[in-house]
N, C-alpha and C positions, 0 to 999 in steps of 0.2 A: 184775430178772427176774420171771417173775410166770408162775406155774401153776394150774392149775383141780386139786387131789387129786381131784376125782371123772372126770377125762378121765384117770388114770393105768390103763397098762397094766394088766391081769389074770393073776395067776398063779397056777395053783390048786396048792398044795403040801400036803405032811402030816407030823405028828408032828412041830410043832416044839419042838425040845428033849427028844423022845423023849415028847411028849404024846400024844393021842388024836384019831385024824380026820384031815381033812384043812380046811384053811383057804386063805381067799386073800390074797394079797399085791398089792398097789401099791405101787412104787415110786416115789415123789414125788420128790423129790430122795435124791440123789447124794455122795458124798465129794468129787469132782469140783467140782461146782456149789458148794461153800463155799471162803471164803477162813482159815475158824476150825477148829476141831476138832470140829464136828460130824460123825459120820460117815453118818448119814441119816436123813431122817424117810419113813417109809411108812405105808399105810393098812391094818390088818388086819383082817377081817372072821371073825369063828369061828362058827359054825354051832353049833345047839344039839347038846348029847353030846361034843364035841371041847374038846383043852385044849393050852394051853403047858402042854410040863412044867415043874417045878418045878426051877431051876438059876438059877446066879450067872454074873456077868462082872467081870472082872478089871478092867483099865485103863478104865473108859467109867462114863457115867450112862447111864441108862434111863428116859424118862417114859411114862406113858401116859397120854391123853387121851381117856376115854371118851363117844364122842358118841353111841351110841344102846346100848339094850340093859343088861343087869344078868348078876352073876355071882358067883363065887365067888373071891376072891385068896388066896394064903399067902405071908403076908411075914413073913420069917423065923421060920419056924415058929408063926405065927398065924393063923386062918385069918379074912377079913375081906370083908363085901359089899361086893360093888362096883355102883355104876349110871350111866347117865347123868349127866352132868357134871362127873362124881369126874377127877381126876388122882391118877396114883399115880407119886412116886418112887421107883426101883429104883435104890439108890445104890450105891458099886463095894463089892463083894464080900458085897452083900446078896442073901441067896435068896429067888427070885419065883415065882409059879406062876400060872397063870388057868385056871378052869374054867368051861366056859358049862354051868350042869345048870339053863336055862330053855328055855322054848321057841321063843325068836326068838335074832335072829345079837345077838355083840356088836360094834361097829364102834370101830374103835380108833383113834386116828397114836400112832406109835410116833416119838417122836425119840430118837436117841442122839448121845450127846457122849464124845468120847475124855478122858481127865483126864493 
């Protein structure tokens, strides 16, 4: 199979995880589209002022893959910059949070993996 993430749908949503703003979502793939336990990879983009809140998941991993833009993280209770290029794991039952307090978007894929 083979997708273009930048031809993915647009959906402009807000306060995810009871965060700040609103941001947009792409959907990339699907639960569907895998034959493993990945549950999905999507494209996030946050806008500067807006933020994931800070919150944990249970059964899954979480990465992100920062491809433009810099930010603020708190991983578990630490708080640590983020920018371009950085990958962050958000491992099960670990607390995450991302805050854009710059002036341009941050552009993210979000994959998650069920465990």
């Amino acid at each position: 199979m083979l997708k273009n993430f930048l031809d993915a749908k647009k959906q402009t949503l807000a306060k995810s995880h009871d965060g700040t703003g609103e941001y947009d979502l792409f959907e990339i793939w699907k639960p569907a589209d895998f034959s493993s336990n990945v549950d999905f990879i999507d494209r996030v983009v946050i806008p500067p002022k807006s933020s994931v809140g800070y919150h944990k998941h249970a059964n899954n991993e979480e990465m992100y893959i920062v491809l433009e833009g810099q930010g603020e993280m708190k991983l578990n209770g630490k708080k640590v910059f983020i920018k371009k290029g950085d990958m962050i794991l958000n491992q099960p039952f670990a607390e995450h949070g991302l805050v854009n307090n710059s002036d341009c978007v941050i552009d993210i894929l979000v994959i998650q993996v069920s465990i």
